[in-house]
C-alpha positions as CSV (number, residue, x, y, z in Angstrom):
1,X,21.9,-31.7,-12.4
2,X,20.5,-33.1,-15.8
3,X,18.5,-36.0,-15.7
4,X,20.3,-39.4,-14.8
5,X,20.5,-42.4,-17.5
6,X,20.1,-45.0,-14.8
7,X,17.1,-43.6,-12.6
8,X,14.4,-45.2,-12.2
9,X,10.2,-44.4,-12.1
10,X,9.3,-43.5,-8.9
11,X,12.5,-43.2,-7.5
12,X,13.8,-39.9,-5.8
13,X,17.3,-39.2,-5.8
14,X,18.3,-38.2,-2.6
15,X,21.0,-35.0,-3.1
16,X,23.4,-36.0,-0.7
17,X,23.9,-39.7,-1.6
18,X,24.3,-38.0,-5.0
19,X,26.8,-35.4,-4.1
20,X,29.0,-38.4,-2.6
21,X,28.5,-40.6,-5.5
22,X,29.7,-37.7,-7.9
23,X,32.2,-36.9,-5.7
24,X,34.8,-34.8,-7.2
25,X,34.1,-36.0,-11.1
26,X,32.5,-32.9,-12.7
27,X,35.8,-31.4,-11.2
28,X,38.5,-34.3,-12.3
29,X,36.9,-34.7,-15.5
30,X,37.7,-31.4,-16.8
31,X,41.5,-33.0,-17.3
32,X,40.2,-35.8,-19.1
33,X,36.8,-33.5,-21.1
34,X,38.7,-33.4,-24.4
35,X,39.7,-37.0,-24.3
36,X,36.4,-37.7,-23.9
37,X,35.7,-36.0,-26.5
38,X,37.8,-37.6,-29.1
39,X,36.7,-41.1,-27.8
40,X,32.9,-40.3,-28.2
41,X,33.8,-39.4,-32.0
42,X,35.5,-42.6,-32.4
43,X,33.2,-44.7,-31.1
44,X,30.2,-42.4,-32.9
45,X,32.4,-43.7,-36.0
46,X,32.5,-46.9,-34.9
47,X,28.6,-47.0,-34.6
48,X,27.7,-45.7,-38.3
49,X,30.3,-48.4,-39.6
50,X,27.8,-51.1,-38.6
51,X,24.7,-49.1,-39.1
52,X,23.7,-47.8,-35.9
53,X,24.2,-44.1,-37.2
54,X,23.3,-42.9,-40.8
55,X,26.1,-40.7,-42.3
56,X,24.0,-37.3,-41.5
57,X,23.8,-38.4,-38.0
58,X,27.4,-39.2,-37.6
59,X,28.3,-35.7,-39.8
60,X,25.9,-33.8,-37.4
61,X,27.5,-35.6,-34.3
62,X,31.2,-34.5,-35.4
63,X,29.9,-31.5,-36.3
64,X,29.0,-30.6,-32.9
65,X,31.8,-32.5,-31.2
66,X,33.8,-29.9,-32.6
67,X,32.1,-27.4,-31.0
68,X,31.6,-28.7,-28.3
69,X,35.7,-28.9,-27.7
70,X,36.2,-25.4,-28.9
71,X,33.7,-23.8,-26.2
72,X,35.2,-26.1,-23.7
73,X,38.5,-24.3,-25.3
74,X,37.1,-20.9,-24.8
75,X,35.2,-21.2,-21.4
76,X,31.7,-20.4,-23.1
77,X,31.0,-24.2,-22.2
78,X,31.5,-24.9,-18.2
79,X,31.5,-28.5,-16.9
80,X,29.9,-28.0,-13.8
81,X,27.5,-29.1,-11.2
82,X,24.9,-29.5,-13.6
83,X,26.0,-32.8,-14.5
84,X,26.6,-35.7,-12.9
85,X,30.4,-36.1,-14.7
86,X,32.0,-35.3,-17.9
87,X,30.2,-38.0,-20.4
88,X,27.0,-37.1,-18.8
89,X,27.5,-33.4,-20.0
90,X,28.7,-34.6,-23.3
91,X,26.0,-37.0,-23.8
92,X,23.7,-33.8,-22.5
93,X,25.0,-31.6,-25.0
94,X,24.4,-33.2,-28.1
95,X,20.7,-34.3,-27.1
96,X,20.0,-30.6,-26.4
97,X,21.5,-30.1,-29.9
98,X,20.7,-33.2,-32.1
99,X,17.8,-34.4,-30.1
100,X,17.3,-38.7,-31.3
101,X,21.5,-38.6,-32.9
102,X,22.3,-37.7,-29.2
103,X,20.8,-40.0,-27.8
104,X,22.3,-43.1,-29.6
105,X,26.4,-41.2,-28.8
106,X,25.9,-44.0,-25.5
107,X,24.8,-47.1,-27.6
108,X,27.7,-50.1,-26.6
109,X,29.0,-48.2,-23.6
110,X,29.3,-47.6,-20.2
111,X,30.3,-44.8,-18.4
112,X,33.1,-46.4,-16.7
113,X,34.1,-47.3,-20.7
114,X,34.2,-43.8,-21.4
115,X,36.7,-43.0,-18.4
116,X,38.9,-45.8,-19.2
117,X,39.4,-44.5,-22.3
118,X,39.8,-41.2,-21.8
119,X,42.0,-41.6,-19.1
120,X,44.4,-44.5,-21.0
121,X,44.1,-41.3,-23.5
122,X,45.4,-39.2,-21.0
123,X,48.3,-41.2,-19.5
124,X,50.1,-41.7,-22.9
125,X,50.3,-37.7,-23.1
126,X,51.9,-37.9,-19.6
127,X,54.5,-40.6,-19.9
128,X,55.2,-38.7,-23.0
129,X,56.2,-35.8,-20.9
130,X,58.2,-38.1,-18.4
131,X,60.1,-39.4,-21.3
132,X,60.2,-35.9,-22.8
133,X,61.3,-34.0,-19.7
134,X,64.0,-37.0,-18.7
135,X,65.5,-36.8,-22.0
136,X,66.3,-33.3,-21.3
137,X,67.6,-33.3,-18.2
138,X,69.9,-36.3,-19.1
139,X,70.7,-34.0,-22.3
140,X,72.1,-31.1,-20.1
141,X,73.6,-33.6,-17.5
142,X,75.8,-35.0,-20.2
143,X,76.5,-31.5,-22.1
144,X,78.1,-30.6,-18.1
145,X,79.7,-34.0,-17.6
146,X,81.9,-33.0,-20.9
147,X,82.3,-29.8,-20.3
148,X,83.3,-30.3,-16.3
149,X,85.0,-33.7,-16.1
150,X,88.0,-32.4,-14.5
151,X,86.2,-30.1,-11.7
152,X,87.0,-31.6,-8.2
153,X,84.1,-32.2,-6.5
154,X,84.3,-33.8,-2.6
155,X,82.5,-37.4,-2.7
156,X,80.1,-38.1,-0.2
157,X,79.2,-41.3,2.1
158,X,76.8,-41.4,5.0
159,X,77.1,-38.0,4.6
160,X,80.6,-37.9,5.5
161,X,83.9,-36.8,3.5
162,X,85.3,-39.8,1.6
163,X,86.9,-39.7,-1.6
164,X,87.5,-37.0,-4.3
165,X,84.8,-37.1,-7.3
166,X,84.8,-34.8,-10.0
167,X,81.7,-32.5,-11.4
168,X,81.6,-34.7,-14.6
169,X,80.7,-38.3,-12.3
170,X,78.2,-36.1,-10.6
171,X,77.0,-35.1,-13.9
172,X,77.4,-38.5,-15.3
173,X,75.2,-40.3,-12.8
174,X,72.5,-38.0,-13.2
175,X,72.8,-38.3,-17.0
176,X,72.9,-42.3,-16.5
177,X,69.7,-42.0,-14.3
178,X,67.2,-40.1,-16.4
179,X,68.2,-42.2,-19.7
180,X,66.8,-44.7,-17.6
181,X,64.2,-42.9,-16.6
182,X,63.2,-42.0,-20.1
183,X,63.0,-45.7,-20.9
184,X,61.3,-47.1,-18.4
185,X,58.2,-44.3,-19.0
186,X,58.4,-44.7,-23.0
187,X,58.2,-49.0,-21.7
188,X,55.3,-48.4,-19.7
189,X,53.7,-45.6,-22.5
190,X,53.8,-49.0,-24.7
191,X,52.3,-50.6,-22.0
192,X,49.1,-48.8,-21.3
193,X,48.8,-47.8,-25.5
194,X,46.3,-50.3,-25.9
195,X,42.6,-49.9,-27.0
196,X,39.9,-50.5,-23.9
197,X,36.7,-48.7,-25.7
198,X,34.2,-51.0,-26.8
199,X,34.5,-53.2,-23.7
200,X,31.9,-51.5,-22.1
201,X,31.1,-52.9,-18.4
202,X,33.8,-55.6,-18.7
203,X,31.8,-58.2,-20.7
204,X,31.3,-56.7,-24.5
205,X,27.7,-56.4,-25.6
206,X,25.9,-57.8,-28.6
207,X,26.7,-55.5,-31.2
208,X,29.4,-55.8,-33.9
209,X,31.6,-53.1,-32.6
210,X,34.3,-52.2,-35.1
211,X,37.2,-51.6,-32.2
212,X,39.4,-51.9,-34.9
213,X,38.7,-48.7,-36.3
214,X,38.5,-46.7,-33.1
215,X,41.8,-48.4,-32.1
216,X,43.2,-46.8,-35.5
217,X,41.1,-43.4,-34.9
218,X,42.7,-43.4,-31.0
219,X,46.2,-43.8,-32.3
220,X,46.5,-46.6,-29.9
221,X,49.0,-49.3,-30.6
222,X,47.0,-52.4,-30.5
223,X,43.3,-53.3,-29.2
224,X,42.9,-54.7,-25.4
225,X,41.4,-57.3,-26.6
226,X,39.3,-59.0,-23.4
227,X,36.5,-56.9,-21.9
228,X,37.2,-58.6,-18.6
229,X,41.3,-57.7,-18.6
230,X,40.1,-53.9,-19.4
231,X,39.0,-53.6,-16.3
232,X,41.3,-55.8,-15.1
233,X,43.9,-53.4,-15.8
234,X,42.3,-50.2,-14.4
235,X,43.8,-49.3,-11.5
236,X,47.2,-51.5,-12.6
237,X,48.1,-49.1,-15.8
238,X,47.4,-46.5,-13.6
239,X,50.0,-47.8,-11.1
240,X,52.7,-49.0,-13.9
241,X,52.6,-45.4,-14.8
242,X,53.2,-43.8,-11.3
243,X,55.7,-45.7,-10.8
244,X,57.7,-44.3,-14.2
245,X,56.4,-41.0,-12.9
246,X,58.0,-41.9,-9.7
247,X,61.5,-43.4,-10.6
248,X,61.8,-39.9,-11.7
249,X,60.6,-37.9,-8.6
250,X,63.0,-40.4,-6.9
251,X,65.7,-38.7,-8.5
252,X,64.7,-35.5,-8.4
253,X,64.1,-35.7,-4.5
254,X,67.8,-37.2,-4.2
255,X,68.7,-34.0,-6.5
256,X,66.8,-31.7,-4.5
257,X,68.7,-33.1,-1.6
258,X,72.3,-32.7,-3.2
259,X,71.7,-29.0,-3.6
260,X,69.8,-28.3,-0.3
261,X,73.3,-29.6,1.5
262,X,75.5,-28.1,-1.4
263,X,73.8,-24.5,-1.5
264,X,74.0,-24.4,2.6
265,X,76.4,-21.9,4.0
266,X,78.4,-24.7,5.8
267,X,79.0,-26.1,2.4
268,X,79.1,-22.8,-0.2
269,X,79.6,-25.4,-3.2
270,X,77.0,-24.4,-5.6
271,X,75.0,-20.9,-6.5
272,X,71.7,-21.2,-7.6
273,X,70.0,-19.5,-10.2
274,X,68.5,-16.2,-8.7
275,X,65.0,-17.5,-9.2
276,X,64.9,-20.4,-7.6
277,X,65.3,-18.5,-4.3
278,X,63.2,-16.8,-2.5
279,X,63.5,-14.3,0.7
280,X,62.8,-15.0,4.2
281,X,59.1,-13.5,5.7
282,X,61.5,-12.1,8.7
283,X,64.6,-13.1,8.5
284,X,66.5,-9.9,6.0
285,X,69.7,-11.4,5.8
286,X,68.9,-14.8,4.0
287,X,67.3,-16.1,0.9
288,X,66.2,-19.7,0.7
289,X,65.7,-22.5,-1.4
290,X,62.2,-23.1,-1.3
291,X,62.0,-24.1,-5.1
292,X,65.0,-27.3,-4.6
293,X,62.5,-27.3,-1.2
294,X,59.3,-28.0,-2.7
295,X,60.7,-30.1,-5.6
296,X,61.9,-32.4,-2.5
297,X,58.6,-32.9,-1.4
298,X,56.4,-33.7,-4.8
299,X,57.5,-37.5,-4.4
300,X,55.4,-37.7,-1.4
301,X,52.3,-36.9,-3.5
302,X,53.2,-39.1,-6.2
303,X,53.9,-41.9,-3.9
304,X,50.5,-41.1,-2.2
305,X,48.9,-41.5,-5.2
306,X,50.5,-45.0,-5.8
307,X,49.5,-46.0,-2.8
308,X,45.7,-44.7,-3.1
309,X,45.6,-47.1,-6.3
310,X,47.1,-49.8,-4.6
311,X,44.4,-50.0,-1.9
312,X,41.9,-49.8,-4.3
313,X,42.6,-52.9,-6.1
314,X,41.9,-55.0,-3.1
315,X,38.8,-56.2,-5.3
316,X,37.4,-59.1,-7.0
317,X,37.3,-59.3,-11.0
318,X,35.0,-57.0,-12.5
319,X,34.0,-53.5,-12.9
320,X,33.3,-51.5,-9.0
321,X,32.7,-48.2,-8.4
322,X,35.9,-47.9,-6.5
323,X,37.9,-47.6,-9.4
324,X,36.5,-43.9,-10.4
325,X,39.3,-43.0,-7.1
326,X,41.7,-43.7,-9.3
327,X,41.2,-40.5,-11.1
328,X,42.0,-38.2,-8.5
329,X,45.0,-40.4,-7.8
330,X,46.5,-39.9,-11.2
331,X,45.7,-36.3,-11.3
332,X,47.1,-35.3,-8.7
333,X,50.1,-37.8,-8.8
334,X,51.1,-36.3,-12.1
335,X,49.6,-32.9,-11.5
336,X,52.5,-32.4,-8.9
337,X,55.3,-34.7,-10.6
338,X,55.3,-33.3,-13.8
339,X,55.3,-29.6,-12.3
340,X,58.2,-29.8,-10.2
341,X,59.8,-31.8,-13.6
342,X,59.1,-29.2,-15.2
343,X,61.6,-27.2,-13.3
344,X,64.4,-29.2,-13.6
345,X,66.2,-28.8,-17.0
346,X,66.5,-25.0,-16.4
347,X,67.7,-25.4,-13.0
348,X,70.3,-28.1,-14.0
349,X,71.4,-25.8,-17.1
350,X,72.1,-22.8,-14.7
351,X,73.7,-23.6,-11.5
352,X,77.0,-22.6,-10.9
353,X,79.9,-24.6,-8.8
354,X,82.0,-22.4,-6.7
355,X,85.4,-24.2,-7.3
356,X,87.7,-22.3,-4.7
357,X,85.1,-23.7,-1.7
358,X,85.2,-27.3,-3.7
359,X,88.8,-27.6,-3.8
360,X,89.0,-26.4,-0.1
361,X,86.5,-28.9,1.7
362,X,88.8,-31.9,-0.3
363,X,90.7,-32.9,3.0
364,X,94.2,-35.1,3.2
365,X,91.6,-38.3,4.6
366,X,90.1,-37.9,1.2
367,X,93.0,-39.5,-0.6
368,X,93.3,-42.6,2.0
369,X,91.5,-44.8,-0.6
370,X,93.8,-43.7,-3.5
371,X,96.9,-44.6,-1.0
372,X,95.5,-48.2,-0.2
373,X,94.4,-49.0,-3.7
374,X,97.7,-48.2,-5.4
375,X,99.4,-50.2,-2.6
376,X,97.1,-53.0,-3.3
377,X,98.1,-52.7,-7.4
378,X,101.7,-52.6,-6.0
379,X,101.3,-56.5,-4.6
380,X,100.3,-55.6,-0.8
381,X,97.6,-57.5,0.8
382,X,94.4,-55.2,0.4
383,X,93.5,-55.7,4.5
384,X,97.2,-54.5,5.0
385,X,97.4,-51.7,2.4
386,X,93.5,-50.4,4.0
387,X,94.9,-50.7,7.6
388,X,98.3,-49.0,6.8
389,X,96.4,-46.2,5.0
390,X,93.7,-45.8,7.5
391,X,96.3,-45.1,10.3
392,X,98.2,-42.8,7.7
393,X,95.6,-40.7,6.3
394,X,95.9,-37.4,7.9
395,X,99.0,-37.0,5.8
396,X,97.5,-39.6,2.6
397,X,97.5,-36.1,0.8
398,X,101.1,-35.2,0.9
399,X,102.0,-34.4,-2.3
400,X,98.8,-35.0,-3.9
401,X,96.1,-33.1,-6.0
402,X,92.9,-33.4,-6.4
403,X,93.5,-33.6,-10.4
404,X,95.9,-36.4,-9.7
405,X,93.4,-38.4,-7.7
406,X,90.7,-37.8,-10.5
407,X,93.0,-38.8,-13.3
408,X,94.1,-41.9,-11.4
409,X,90.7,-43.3,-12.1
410,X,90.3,-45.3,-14.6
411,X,88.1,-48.0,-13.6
412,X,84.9,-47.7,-16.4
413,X,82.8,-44.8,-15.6
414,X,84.9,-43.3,-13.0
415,X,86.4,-39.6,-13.2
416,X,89.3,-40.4,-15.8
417,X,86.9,-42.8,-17.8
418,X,83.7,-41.7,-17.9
419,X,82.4,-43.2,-20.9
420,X,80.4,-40.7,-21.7
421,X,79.8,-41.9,-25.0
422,X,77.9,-44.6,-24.3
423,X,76.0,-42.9,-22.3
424,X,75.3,-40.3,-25.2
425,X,74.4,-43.2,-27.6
426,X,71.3,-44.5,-25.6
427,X,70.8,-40.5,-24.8
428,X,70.6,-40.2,-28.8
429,X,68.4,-43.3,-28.9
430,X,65.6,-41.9,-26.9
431,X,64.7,-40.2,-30.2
């Protein structure tokens, strides 16, 4: 391991209290390297703007930043045990390359300065992707909704046959649900796009910083203005932007779950792409869907993750150690999320209803609601129209279609009115 900024004469560094202290950085910071990167070129900037660099220093430094991020790019430069974490290696690097200009790259910071950064960094390029990702699938949710409005579709509660739905309100919820879920990560995106380098340890330091510029040079938004709210909101970003991540995973697990039941051989109502299957280990006759499977079980991760941060923000005001967890947390939380996300918009695009088994599981009990509602619209009391369907409805479907049933509703949103319009104005809004 190179030499350590912080030891001190006459001090030995015992290996294992070292190996726990690192913990898994040299690994995690591999995600966040070439944010790092970027931020130690702003804030190398940000230094010869009030004279601590000379121009030749600052060329020489960019220079080998550069570098530095291409053999990062190539493999021919490893972050590995032989640093303590990812700014230690950077900081390593351009002292074995610049000698006295490396050594001043740490002037105004801390290493906890250059995580936050690179990790605020790192978190707008993946509520990007949540945003991205949910516009799609509410894209191809909507493109189905139109083009199978009219498909009957049995209606579900408690897991039991109600009423008759259609395709298109399946469609359309899903559509509905990831606009949403679009919004709330671009929200939160805004959220965390605010500038925390140049705060240091949580208390500024006595040098003229220019954060202005490296706020510009960052693309961030808007400077975090208060070194002791930076590290006030480490830990609390990071949760804001699980949680986006996670109103997405919700719906992909309740997804997941649709088309575990619907792909069943007791239900036969939808075909999976060929792909997304996979063969049994011993049993010949079967193929499975481990893919809808797995993409069930990613929400546990992210909400693990969540719930990692949370515990670690039982703390008092001020920069702690703790708070490095919260890398692994985010990694992993969006490491998972974002893969199984990933999968969705082709899977949605190419599954295929089997109509003949639909239109065979819709049952005369299903149309027991239509009977007591239209009773109800004729002046019945709705108790007495429920009771007088409920001890009707194994014949409610005399002389009824599913189409009927879907056309007779017309309350906003439902089968005969889906409004689908609306929903493809906010769609179109996401950009």
């Amino acid at each position: 391991m190179s030499d350590l900024l912080w030891q001190k004469p006459g001090i030995a560094v015992d290996a294992r209290i070292q190996t726990f202290l690192a913990g898994d950085d040299v690994v995690l910071d591999r995600e966040f390297f070439l944010h790092d990167i970027a931020a130690s070129r702003a804030h190398a900037q940000g230094l010869q703007r009030i004279g601590i660099l000379s121009a030749e220093e600052l060329s020489g430094l960019d220079a080998e930043l550069d570098q530095l991020a291409r053999d990062f790019g190539d493999g021919s430069f490893v972050l590995d045990a032989r640093y303590e974490d990812g700014h230690s290696a950077i900081e390593a690097r351009l002292v074995e390359r610049l000698g006295d200009a490396g050594k001043k790259i740490h002037t105004g910071r801390s290493r906890n300065d250059q995580v936050l950064v690179a990790t605020r960094l790192w978190l707008k390029e993946q509520l990007a992707r949540v945003a991205g990702l949910s516009r799609d699938v509410a894209g191809i949710a909507l493109d189905r909704a139109q083009a199978e409005q009219s498909l009957p579709v049995p209606g579900y509660t408690h897991i039991q046959r109600a009423v008759v739905s259609s395709a298109g309100m399946w469609w359309a919820g899903w559509a509905e649900a990831f606009i949403d879920n679009a919004v709330r990560a671009c929200d939160t995106r805004a959220l965390v796009d605010t500038n925390p380098l140049g705060t240091a340890a949580g208390y500024g330091v006595n040098l003229p910083l220019d954060r202005e510029h490296t706020t510009h040079a960052l693309g961030f938004a808007r400077m975090q203005v208060s070194p002791v709210y930076a590290q006030l909101s480490r830990g609390k970003f990071e949760l804001a932007a699980l949680e986006a991540l996670g109103g997405a995973t919700l719906d992909l697990r309740r997804i997941a779950w649709d088309l575990s039941l619907f792909t069943s051989a007791e239900f036969g109502f939808v075909a999976l792409p060929a792909q997304y299957t996979t063969g049994s280990s011993i049993m010949p006759n079967k193929r499975n869907p481990d893919v809808i499977e797995l993409m069930r079980a990613t929400h546990a991760s992210v909400a693990a993750a969540r719930t990692e941060i949370e515990q670690l923000l039982s703390l008092p005001s001020g920069y702690h150690r703790d708070l490095q967890a919260s890398k692994g947390a985010i990694f992993h939380g969006f490491g998972r999320g974002l893969a199984a996300l990933e999968l969705l918009p082709d899977l949605l695009a190419n599954l295929e209803w089997r109509e003949e088994r639909l239109r065979a599981a819709v049952d005369s009990g299903m149309y027991a609601t239509d009977v007591a509602v239209e009773a109800a619209a004729a002046g019945v009391p709705f108790r007495e129209a429920y009771q007088a369907a409920a001890a009707s409805a194994d014949t409610a479907g005399q002389g009824r279609t599913p189409d009927g049933s879907l056309a007779a509703r017309v309350s906003p949103g439902a089968a005969a009115d889906l409004r689908l319009d609306a929903l493809r104005t906010r769609w179109q809004a996401l950009g």
